[in-house]
VEXDRENGU-645937 format. One record per atom (N, C-alpha, C): x, y, z. Coordinates in steps of 0.05 Angstrom, whole numbers. Example, Ala and Ser with C-alpha at 12.3 -4.5 7.8 and 13.67 -1.06 7.14 Angstrom:
! residues 2
((264,-114,156))
((246,-90,156))
((264,-66,156))
((257,-45,142))
((273,-21,143))
((258,1,157))
***
This chain:
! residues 309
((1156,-1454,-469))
((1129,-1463,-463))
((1112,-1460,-488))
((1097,-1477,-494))
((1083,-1487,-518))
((1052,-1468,-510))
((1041,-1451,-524))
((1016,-1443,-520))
((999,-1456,-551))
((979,-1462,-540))
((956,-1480,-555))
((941,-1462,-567))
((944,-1456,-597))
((931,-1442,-617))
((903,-1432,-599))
((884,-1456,-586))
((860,-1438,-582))
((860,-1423,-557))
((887,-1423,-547))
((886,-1405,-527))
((897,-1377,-537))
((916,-1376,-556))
((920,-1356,-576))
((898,-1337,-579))
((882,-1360,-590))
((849,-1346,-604))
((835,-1329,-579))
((836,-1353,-556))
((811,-1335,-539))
((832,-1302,-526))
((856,-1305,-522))
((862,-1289,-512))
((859,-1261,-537))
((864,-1266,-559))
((854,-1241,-582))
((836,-1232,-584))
((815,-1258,-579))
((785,-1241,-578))
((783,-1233,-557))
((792,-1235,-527))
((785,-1220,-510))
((794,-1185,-519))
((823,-1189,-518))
((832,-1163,-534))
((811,-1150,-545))
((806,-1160,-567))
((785,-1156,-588))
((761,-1142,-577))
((743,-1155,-554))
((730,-1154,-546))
((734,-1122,-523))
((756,-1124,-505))
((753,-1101,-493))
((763,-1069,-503))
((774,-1075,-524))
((775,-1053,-550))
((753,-1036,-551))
((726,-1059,-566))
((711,-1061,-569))
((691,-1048,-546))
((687,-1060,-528))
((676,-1044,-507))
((694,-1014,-505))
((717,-1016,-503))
((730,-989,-502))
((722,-971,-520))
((719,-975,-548))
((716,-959,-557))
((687,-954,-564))
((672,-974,-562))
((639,-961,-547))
((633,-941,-534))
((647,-944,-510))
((645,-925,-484))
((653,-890,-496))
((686,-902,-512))
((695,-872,-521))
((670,-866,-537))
((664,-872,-552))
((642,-863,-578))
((618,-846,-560))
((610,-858,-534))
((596,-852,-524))
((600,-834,-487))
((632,-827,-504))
((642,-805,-492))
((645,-812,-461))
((652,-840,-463))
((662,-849,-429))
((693,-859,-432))
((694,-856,-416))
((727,-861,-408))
((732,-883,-391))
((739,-910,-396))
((737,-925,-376))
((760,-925,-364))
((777,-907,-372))
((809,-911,-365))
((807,-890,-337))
((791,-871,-335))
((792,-849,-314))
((771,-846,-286))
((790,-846,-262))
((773,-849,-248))
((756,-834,-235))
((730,-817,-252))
((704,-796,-246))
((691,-798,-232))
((683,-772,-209))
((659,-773,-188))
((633,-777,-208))
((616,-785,-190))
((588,-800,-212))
((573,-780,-188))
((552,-769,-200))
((531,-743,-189))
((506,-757,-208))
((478,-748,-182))
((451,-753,-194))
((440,-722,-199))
((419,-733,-211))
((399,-701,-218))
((370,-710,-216))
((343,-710,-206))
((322,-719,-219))
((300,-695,-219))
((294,-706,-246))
((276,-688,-266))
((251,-693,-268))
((229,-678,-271))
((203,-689,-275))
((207,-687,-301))
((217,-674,-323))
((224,-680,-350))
((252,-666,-364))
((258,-691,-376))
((282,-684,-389))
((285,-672,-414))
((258,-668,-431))
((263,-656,-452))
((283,-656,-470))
((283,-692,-482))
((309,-693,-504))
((332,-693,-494))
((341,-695,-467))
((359,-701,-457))
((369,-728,-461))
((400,-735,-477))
((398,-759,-487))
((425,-772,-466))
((433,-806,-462))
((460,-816,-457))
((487,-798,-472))
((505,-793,-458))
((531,-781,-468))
((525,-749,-471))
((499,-739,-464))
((505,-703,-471))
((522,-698,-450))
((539,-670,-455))
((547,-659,-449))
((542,-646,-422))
((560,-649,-393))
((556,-627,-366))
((583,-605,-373))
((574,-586,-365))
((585,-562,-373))
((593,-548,-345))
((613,-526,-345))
((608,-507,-321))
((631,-487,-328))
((602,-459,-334))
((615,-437,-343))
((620,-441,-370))
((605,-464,-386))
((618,-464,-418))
((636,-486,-413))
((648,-489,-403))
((672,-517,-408))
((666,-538,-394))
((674,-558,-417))
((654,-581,-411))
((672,-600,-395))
((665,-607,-374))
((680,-638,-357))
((661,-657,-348))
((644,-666,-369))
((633,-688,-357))
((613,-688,-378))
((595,-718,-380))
((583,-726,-393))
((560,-744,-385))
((536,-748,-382))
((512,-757,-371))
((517,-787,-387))
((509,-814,-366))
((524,-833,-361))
((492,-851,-367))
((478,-845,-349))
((449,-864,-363))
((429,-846,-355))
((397,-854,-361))
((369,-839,-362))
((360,-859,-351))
((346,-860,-327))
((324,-886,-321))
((295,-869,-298))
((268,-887,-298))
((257,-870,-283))
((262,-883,-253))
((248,-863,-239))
((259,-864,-204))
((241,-892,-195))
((258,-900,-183))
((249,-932,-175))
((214,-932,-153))
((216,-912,-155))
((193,-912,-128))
((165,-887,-140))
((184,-862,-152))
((156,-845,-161))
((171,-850,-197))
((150,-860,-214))
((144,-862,-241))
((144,-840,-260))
((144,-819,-255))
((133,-790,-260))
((166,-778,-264))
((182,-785,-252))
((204,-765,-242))
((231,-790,-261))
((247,-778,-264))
((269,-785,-280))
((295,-778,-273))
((320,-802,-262))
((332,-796,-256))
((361,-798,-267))
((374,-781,-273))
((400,-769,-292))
((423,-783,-269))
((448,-803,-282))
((470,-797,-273))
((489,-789,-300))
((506,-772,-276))
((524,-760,-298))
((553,-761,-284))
((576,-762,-294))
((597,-761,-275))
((618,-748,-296))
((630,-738,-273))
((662,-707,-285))
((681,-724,-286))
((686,-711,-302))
((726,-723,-311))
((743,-711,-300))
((733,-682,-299))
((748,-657,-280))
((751,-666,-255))
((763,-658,-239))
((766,-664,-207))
((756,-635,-202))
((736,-633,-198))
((715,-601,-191))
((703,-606,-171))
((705,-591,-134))
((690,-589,-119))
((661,-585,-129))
((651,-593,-115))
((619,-592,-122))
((599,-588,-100))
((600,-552,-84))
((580,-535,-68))
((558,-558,-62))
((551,-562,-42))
((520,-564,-22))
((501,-546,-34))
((477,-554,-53))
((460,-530,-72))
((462,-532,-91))
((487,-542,-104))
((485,-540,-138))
((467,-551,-157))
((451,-526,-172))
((433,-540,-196))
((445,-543,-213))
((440,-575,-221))
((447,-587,-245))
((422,-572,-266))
((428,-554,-289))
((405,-546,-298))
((402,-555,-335))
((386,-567,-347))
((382,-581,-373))
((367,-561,-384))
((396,-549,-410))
((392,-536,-425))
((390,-535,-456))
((386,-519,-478))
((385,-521,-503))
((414,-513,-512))
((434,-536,-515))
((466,-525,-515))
((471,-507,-543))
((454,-518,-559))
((443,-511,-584))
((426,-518,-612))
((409,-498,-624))
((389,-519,-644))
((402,-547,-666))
((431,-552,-655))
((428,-580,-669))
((444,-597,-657))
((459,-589,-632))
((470,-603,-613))
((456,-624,-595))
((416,-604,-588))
((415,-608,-570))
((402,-609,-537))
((408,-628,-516))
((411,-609,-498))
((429,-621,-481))
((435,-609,-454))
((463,-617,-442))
((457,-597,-418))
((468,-605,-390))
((472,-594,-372))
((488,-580,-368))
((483,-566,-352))
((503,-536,-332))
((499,-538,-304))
((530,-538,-292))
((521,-539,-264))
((525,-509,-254))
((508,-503,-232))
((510,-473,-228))
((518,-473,-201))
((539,-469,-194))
((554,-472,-174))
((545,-453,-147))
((537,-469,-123))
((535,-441,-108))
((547,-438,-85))
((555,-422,-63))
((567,-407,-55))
((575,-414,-23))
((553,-444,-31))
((560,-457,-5))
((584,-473,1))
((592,-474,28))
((621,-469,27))
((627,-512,39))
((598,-510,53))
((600,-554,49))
((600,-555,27))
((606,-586,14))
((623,-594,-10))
((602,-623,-19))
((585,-633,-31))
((578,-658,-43))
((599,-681,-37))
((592,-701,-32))
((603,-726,-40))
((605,-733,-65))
((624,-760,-73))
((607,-773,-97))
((586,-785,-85))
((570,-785,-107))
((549,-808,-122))
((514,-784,-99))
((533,-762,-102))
((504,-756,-79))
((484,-741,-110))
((469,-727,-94))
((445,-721,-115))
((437,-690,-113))
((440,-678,-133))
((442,-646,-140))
((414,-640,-143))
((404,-622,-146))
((377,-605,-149))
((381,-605,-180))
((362,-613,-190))
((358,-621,-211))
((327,-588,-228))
((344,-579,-249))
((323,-568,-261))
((319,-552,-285))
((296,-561,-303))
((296,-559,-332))
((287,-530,-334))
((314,-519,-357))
((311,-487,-360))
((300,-486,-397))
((275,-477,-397))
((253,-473,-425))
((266,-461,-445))
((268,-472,-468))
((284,-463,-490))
((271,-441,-499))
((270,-428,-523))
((259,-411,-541))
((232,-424,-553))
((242,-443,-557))
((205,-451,-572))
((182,-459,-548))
((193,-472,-524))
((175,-472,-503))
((170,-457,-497))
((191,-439,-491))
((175,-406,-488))
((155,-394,-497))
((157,-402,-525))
((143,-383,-543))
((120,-402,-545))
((120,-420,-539))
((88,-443,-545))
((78,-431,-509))
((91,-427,-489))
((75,-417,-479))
((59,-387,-469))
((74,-377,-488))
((59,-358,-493))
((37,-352,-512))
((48,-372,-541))
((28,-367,-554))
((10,-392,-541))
((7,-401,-530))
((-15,-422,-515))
((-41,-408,-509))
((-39,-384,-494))
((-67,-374,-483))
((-76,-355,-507))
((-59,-350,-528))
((-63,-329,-555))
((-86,-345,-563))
((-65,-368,-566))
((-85,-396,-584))
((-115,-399,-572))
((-123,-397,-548))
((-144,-406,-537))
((-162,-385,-537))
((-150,-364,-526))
((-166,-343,-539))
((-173,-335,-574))
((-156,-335,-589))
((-173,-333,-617))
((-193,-360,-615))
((-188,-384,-615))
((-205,-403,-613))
((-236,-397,-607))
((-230,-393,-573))
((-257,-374,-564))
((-274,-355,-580))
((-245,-343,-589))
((-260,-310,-601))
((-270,-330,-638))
((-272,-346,-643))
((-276,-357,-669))
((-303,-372,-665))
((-308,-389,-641))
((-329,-396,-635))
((-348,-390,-633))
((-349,-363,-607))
((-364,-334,-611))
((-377,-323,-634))
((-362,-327,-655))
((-367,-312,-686))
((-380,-336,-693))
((-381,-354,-692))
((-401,-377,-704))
((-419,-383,-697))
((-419,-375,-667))
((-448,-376,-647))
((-469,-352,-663))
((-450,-324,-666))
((-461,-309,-677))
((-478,-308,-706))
((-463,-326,-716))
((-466,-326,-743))
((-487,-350,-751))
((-492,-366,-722))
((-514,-381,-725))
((-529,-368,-724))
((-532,-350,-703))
((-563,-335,-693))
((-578,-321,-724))
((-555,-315,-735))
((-571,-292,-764))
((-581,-316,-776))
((-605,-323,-769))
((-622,-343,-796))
((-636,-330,-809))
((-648,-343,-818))
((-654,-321,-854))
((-672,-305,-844))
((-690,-310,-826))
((-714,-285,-818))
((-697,-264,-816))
((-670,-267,-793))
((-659,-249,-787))
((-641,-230,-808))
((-637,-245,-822))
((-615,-232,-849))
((-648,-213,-866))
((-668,-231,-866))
((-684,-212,-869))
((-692,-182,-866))
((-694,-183,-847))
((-703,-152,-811))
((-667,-140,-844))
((-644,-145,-830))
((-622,-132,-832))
((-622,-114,-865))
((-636,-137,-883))
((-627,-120,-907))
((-651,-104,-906))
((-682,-106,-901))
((-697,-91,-898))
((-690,-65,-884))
((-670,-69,-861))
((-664,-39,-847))
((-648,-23,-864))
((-617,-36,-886))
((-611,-34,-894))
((-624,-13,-923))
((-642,-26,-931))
((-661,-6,-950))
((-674,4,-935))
((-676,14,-918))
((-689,36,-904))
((-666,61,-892))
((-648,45,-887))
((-623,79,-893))
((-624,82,-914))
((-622,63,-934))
((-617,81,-967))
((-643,94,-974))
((-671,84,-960))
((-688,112,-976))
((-691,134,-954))
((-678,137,-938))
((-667,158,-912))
((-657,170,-929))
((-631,162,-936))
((-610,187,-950))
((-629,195,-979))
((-637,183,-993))
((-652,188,-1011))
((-666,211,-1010))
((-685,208,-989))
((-697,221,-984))
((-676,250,-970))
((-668,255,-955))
((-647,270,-952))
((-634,280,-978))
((-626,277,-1000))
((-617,282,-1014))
((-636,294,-1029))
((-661,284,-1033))
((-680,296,-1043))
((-682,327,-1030))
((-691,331,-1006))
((-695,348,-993))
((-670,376,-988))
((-652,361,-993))
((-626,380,-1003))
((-625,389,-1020))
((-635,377,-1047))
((-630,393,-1076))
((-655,413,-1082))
((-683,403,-1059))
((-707,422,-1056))
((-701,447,-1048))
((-689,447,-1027))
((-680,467,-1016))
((-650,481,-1020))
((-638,477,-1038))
((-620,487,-1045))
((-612,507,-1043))
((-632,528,-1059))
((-630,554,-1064))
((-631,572,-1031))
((-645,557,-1017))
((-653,564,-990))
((-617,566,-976))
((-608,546,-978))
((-587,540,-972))
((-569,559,-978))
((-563,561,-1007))
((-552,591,-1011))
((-551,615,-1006))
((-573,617,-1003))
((-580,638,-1001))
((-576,643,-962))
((-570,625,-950))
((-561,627,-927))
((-530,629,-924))
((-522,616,-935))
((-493,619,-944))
((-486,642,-951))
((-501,651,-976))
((-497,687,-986))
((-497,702,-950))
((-516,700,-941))
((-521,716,-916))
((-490,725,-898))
((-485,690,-891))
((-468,691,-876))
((-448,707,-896))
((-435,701,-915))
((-424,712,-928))
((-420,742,-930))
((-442,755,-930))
((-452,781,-928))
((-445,795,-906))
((-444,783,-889))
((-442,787,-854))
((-415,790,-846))
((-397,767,-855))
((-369,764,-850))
((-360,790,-869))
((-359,795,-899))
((-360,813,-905))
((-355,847,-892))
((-379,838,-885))
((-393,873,-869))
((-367,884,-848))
((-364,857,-835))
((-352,854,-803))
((-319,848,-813))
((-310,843,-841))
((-282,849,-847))
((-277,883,-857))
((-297,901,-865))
((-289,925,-880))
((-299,938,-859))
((-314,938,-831))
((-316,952,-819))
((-300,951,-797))
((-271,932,-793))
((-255,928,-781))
((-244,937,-764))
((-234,961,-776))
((-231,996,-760))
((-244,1000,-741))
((-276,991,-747))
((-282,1013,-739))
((-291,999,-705))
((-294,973,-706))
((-295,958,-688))
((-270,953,-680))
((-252,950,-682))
((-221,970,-669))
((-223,996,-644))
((-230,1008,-668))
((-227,1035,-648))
((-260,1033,-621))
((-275,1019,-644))
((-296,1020,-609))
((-288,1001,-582))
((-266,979,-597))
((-258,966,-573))
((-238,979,-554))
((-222,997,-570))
((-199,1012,-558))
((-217,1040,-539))
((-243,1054,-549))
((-260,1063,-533))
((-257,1050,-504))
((-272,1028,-517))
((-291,1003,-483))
((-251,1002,-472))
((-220,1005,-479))
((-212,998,-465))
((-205,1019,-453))
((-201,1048,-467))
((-195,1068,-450))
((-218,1079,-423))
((-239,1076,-436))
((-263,1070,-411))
((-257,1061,-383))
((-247,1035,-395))
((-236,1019,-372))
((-223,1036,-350))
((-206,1046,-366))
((-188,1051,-358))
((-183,1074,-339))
((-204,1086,-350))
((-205,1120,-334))
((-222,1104,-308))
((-242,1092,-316))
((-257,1079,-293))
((-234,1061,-262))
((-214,1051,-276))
((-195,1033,-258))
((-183,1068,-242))
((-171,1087,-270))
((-159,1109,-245))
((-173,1126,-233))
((-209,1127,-232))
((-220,1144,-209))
((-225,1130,-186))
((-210,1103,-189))
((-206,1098,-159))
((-243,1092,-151))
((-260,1084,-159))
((-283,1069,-159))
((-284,1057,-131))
((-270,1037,-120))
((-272,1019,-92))
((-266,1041,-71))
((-242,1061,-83))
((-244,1072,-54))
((-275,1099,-51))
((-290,1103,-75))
((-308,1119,-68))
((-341,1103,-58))
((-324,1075,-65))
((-353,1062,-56))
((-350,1053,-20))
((-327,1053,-21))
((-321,1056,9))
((-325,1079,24))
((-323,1097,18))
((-331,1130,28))
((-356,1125,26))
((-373,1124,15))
((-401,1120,9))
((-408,1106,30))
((-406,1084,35))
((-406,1054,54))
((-416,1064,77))
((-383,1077,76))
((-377,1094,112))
((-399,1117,115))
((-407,1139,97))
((-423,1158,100))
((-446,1142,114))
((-457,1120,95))
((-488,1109,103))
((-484,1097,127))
((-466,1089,126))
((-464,1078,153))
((-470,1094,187))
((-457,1120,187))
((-454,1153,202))
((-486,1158,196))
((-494,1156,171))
((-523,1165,180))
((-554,1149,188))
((-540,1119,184))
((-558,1101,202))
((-556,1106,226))
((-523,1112,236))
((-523,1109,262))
((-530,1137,277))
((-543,1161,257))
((-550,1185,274))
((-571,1186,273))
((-591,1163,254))
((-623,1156,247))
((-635,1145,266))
((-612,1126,280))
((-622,1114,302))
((-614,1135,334))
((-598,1143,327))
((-601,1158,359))
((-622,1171,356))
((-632,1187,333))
((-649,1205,329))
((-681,1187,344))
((-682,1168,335))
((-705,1151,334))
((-708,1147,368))
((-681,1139,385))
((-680,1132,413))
((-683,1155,428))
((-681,1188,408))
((-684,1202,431))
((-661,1216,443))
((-645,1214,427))
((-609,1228,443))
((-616,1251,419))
((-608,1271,428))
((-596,1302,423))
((-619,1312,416))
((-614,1339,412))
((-640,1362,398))
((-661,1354,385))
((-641,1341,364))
((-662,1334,346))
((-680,1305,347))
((-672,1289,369))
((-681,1260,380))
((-707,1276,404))
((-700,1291,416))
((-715,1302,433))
((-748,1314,420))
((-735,1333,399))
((-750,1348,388))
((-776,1330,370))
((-764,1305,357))
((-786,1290,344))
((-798,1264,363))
((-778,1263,392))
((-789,1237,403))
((-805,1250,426))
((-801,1282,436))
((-817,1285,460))
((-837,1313,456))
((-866,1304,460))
((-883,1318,458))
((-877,1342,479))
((-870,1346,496))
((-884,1362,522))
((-860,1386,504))
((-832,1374,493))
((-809,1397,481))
((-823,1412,456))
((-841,1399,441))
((-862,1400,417))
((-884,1426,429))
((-893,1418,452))
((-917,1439,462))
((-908,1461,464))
((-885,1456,485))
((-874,1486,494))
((-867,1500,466))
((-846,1489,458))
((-849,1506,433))
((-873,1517,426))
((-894,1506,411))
((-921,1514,400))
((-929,1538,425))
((-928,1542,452))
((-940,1553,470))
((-915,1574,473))
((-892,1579,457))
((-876,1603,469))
((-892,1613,446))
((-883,1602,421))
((-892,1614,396))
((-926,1622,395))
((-939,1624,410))
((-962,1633,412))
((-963,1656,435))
((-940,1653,446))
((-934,1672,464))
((-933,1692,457))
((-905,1694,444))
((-892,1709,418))
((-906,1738,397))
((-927,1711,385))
((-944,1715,367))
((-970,1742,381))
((-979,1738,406))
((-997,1748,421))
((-985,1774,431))
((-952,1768,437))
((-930,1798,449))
((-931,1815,422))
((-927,1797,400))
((-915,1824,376))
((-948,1833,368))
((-973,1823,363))
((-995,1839,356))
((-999,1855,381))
((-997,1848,405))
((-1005,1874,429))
((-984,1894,423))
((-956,1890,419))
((-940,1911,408))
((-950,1930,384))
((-957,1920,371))
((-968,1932,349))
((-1002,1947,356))
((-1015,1939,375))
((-1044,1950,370))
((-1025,1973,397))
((-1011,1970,412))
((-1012,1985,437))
((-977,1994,442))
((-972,2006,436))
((-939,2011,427))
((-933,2033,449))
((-953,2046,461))
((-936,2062,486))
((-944,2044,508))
((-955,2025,509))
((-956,2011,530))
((-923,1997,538))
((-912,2004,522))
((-877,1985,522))
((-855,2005,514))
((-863,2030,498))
((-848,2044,500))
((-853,2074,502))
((-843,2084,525))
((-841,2105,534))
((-830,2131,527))
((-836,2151,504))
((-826,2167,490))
((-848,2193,505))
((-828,2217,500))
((-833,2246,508))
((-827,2264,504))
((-826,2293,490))
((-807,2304,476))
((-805,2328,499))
((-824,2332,526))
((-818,2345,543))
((-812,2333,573))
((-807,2307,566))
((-795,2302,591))
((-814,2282,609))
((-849,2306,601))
((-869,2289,614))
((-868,2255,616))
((-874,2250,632))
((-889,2221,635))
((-921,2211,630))
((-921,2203,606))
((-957,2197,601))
((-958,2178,625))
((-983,2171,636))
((-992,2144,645))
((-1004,2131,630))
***
């Protein structure tokens, strides 16, 4: 059978042609020869996420992100297919997560496999979510640094408006007015100088006195402690307790005295015990002078026996 040169041709360039596409696809790390589950992800941002990066899991890579387009319905959100070469179950839960694979690779997904024990379909759609490199990090932290010196710079210019010249005025005028303060202070220091010294000598004199008489204020402290001391062993609390108790015994015999119990309550609280007395003792007093003016009236003496009348 006779084949016709330009059928020759078209069938080479097809050749030609799906080469061509083949080795597109390889370049761009697809395989058209292999048959891969295809998985979604959507992102509110992909951050440099490019066609053909790299899906990973655990570090080893089986799969490769296939196109970038935004979500047909919300504009905002961006939706990733990516599909495995690996034949890898793929958990109910898994975040697809877009990372910094490295500063010149990149970035590239990781799937983080979880523990759920239903299984994805193809072509279904993973939880999608962007993990912040080192420099986003660090821009957002230094973000509120930034806004605050900003602030704090503004502040200083607001400030630095207010000093207008009147005011720079007032400032250096106060300014020469501490310096003829100290001036003046200094003046008054070198006036009094000698005064000064001569206070200094004093103290000097004093400290002196109170280092060579050292001893002797020694031994008067060791005095004040043996003092103490004799004072701690005469036992002080228990004689002020004896004391206590005495005053106590003689309030309480001040007052019976006062109410009238015993001899001597009687004797100062009742008149009629007061009289009688006064009226024996006048009794007394009246028996011993009649004794004395009249002495045989009471005793009866006779050297013969007789009886006087």
């Amino acid at each position: 059978m006779n084949i016709y040169k330009e059928t020759k041709i078209g069938i080479i360039a097809i050749i030609i042609i799906a080469f061509f596409i083949w080795g597109y696809s390889f370049l761009k790390g697809k395989n058209l020869l292999s048959t891969a589950d295809t998985y979604y992800a959507v992102y509110e941002n992909i951050d440099g996420l490019e066609e053909a990066s790299p899906v990973y899991i655990s570090g080893f890579k089986i799969g490769i992100v296939e196109s970038l387009k935004l979500h047909p319905k919300k504009k905002d959100l961006i939706v990733v297919r990516f599909s495995l070469e690996e034949k890898v179950d793929i958990p109910v839960n898994t975040k697809a997560i877009i990372y910094p694979a490295s500063l010149i690779a990149g970035k590239a997904i990781k799937l983080e496999l979880s523990n759920n024990k239903e299984l994805h379909s193809n072509n279904d759609t993973l939880i999608g979510i962007l993990e912040k490199d080192l420099v986003s990090s660090l821009s957002d932290e230094l973000i509120p640094v930034k806004n605050k010196i900003e602030d704090l710079v503004e502040s200083i210019d607001a400030i630095l408006i207010v000093f207008d010249e009147k005011r720079k005025e007032n400032i250096q005028n106060s300014l020469q007015n501490i310096d003829d303060i100290t001036s003046e202070l200094n003046y008054m220091l070198d006036s009094d100088k000698s005064k000064i010294n001569k206070i200094l000598s004093n103290v000097e004199s004093i400290t002196s006195n109170l280092r060579n008489h050292n001893e002797q204020i020694s031994n008067i402290l060791e005095n004040f402690s043996s003092i103490s001391d004799s004072l701690d062993q005469a036992n002080i609390k228990s004689t002020i307790v004896n004391a206590n108790k005495t005053l106590a015994e003689f309030s309480e015999i001040s007052q019976k005295i006062n109410r009238g119990e015993g001899t001597v309550g009687m004797l100062i609280n009742n008149d009629s015990l007061y009289n009688n007395l006064n009226n024996l003792a006048a009794d007394l007093d009246s028996l011993i002078v009649d004794l004395n003016e009249n002495p045989k009236k009471y005793v009866h003496f006779s050297l013969f026996g007789k009886k006087d009348k």
